[in-house]
C-alpha positions, -999 to 999 in steps of 0.1 A, spaced: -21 -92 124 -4 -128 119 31 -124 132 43 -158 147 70 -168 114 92 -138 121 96 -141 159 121 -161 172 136 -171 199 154 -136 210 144 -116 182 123 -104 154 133 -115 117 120 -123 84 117 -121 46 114 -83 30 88 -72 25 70 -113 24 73 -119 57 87 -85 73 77 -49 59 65 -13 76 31 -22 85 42 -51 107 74 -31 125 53 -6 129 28 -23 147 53 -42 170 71 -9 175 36 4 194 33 -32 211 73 -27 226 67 10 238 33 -4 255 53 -33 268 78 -10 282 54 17 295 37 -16 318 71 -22 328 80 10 340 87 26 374 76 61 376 99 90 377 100 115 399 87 137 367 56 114 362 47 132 327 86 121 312 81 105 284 100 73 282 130 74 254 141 48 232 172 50 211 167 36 176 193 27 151 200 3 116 220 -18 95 232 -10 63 206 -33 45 186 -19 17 155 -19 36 165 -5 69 161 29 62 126 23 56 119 -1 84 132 26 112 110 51 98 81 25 107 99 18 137 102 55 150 68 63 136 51 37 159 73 46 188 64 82 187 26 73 177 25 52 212 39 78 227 77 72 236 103 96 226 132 88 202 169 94 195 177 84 162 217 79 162 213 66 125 232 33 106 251 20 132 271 -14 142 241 -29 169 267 -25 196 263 11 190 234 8 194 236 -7 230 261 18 237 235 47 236 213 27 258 238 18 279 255 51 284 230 77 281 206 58 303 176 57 277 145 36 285 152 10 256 167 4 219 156 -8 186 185 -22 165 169 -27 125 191 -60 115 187 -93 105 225 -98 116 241 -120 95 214 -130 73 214 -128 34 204 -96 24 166 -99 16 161 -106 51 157 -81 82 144 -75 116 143 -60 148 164 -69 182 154 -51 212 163 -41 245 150 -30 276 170 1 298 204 -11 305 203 -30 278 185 -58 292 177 -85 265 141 -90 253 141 -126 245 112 -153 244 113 -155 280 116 -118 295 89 -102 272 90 -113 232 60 -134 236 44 -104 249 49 -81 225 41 -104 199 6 -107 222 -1 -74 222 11 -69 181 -19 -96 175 -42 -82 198 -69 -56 183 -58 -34 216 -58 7 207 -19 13 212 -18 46 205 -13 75 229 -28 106 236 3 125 235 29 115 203 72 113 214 95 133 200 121 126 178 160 139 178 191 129 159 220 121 179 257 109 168 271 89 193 304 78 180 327 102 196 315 90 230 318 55 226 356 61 215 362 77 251 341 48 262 365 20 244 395 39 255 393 21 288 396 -16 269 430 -2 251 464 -11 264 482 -20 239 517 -4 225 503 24 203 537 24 187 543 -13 179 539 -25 141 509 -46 132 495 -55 98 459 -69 103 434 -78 74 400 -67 80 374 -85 62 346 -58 71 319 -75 52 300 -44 36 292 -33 70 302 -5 90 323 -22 119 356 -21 97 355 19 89 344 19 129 379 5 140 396 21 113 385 56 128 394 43 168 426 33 159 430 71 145 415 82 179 443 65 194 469 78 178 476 44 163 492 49 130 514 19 133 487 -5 133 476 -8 94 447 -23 84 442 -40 50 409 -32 43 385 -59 25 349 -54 18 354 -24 32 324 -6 18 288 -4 34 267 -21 9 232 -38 15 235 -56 -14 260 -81 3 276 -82 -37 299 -119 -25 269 -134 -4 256 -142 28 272 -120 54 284 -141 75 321 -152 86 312 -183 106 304 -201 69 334 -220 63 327 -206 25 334 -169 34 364 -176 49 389 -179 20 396 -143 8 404 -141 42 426 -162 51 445 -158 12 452 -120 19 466 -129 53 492 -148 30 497 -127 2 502 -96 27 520 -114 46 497 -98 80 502 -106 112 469 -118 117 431 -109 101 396 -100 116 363 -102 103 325 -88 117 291 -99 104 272 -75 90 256 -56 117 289 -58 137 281 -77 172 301 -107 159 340 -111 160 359 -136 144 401 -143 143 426 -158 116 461 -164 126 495 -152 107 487 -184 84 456 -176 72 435 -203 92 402 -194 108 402 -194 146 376 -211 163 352 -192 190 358 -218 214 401 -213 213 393 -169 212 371 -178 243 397 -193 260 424 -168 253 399 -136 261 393 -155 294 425 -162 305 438 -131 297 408 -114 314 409 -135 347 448 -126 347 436 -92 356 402 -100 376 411 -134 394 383 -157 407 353 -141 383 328 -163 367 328 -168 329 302 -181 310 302 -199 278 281 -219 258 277 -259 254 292 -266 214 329 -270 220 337 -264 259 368 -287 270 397 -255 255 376 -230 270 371 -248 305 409 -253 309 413 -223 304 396 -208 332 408 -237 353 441 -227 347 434 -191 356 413 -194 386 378 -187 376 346 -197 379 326 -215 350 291 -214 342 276 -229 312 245 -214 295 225 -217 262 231 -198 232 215 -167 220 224 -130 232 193 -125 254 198 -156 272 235 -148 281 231 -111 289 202 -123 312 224 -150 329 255 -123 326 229 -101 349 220 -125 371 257 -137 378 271 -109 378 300 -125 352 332 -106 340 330 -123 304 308 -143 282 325 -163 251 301 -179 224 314 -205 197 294 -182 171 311 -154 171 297 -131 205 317 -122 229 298 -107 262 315 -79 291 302 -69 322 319 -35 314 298 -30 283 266 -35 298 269 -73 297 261 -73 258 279 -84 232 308 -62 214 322 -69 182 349 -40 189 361 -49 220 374 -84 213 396 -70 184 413 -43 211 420 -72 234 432 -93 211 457 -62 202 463 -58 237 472 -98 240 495 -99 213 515 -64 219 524 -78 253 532 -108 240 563 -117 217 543 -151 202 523 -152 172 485 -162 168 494 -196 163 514 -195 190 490 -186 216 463 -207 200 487 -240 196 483 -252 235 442 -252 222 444 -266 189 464 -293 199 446 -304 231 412 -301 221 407 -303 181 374 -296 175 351 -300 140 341 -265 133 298 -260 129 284 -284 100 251 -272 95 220 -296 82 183 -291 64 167 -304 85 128 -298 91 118 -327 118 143 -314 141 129 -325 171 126 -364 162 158 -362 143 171 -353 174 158 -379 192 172 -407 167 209 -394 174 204 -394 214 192 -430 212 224 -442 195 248 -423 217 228 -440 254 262 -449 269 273 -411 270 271 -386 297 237 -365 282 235 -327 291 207 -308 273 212 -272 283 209 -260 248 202 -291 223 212 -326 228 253 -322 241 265 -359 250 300 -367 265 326 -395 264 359 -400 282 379 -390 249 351 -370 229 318 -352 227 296 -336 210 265 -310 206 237 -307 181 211 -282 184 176 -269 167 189 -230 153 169 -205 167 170 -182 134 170 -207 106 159 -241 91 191 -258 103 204 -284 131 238 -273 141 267 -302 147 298 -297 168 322 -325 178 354 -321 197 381 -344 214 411 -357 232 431 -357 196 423 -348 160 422 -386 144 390 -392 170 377 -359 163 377 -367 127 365 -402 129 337 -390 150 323 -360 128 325 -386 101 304 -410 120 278 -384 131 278 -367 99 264 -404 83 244 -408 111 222 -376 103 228 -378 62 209 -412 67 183 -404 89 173 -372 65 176 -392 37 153 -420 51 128 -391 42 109 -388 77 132 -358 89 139 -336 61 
């Protein structure tokens, strides 16, 4: 079975049913519970069967895809919980807390909606990525090995909500009293009606939501799910004006993403949300290491300067930081996309838990959005991701590195090069067709003047037609 176009660097995703259908996540269901079974240390019960907890999105083909993905976990023998359509950190929730052997989240995150896929996890919600097992399973899913077992799993149905409110509880302090209108653009997934309902748990009446695409729908009706598109950010940021709100929030579709608009209605950068989550978090656990990713880096750094911690730079892409969050033992984990990363929560990503901080920052605090983000925004302006067709990325890459030679070059993710007043980063996605460009700097009329000259730099080399 030919499987190499729909896995990717830290997960499984493709075209339905082209690319991705039953048949295949079947298949590479049986090839991750026989990766897991190598993988595991006996129990003292040596018979246990291992158990995986499976869950979905709200695309149109999910439903059907975790049928194939429970039917090939049961065929090869591993046991299932099924806790239904879910936000994916749900999903690592049940892993986490209920100590279950793996998880299956059925999501092509933010993709359009013909699109969908798998990302998986080990116990503890360890990240399967390229490097810690992927290329295995995809090994054994093209292999003509027998991966069925003698004796099939079992299935149950499990709700795990209510749990994972008592579990959040121990993120919230924040004035349950004090007066907040937030919009919440929820995207047609289910994170939106998720907070709505914690926010009941807690007894927080006085924090209103304006709800926006508030409906679970597959069909994505306006588009691409995905808030980090400059595109999908006006309805946004227009209710945030019309109401009048004290700020907005938005999630991607399956809900592991979080992304911030101040009182004005302007889009707030991951690299600024970084740096206030960080500094607010060292505040309370001085001297811990934070990790972040190479795009825009110079807001988030001072900040944990300023605070005392430790920095640590790493490559983007969940697995890799949840692997490095192990390793290091970090407190928190900030990406310029949209993931945010806590030791407390497993070290996986949480689209919830940024948006109770964030209400914990700003109850405590008699400043505004802007406010808090103004020390950021005006220190280290940054571009925002400008995204590029790009086909030959590797050479095209190679081109822009040869005209920047007097920089300081740093290649942990991409090509990221360095001046005294400005840098940048441009990197191959992992996920899509695209070469992602971030430039930031010392003040806004360099950053401009530099995105400018970067932006030309690559229009010309595509259009030279070796590199699109």
């Amino acid at each position: 079975m030919s499987s190499s176009n729909i896995f990717h660097a830290y997960d499984v995703r493709g075209v339905y049913p082209t690319e991705i259908d039953e048949v295949k996540v079947k298949r590479i269901a049986m090839a991750y519970a026989t990766f897991l079974r190598q993988g595991h240390q006996p129990s003292a019960v040596s018979n246990q069967p291992l158990v995986v907890a499976v869950g979905c999105d709200v695309r149109l083909s999910s439903p059907k895809l975790k049928k194939a993905v429970i039917e090939g976990l049961t065929e090869a023998g591993v046991s299932v919980i099924d806790i239904g359509s879910v936000p994916t950190d749900m999903l690592y929730f049940a892993v986490g807390y209920y100590h279950y052997d793996g998880g299956i989240q059925v999501t092509a995150s933010h993709n359009p909606a013909e699109f969908n896929g798998l990302k998986m996890v080990r116990g503890g919600v360890e990240a399967i990525s390229g490097e810690s097992g992927l290329k295995e399973i995809q090994r054994l899913v093209e292999s003509d090995a027998n991966l069925m077992a003698m004796v099939a799993g079992e299935v149950e149905t499990d709700v795990v909500e209510e749990a994972y409110f008592d579990f959040l509880t121990h993120f919230v302090h924040f004035d349950a009293g004090q007066t907040k209108k937030i919009v919440a653009n929820n995207n047609f997934g289910l994170s939106g009606p998720v907070a709505k309902r914690l926010l009941t748990r807690l007894s927080s009446s006085h924090i209103n939501l304006i709800e926006l695409n508030w409906q679970a729908d597959g069909n994505f009706p306006k588009g691409r799910p995905d808030p980090l598109r400059a595109e999908n950010r006006q309805e946004t940021s227009e209710l945030i004006l019309e109401t009048k709100a004290d700020f907005g929030v938005a999630w991607d579709a399956d809900g592991d993403r979080f992304f911030l608009y101040d009182e004005e209605g302007q889009f707030v950068e991951g690299c600024y949300l970084t740096a206030i989550l960080a500094k607010s978090l060292l505040e309370q656990n001085p001297r811990e290491k934070i990790i972040y990713g190479p795009f825009n880096i110079w807001a988030v750094e001072a900040a944990i300067e300023s605070a005392g911690g430790k920095k640590i730079m790493e490559r983007v892409g969940h697995s890799f930081i949840k692997s490095r969050m192990k390793k290091e033992g970090a407190l928190f984990a900030g990406e310029s996309s949209g993931h945010y990363f806590f030791r407390d929560f497993y070290s996986a990503d949480n689209g919830l838990i940024p948006f109770l901080l964030v209400l914990n920052i700003l109850t405590a605090s008699s400043k505004k959005v802007s406010e808090l983000l103004a020390p950021y925004r005006e220190n280290y302006p940054v571009s925002g991701e400008i995204n590029f067709e790009v086909a030959n990325k590797d050479k095209l890459l190679k081109q822009i590195e040869s005209k920047y030679t007097t920089g300081t070059v740093d290649r942990t993710d991409g090509l990221s090069v360095s001046f005294d007043n400005w840098r940048f980063n441009v990197r191959p996605s992992n996920t899509e067709n695209l070469l992602r460009l971030n430039v930031e700097a010392r003040d806004r009329q360099t950053c401009d003047q530099k995105t400018a000259e970067l932006e030309a730099l690559i229009n010309g080399l595509r259009a030279d037609g070796k590199f699109s």
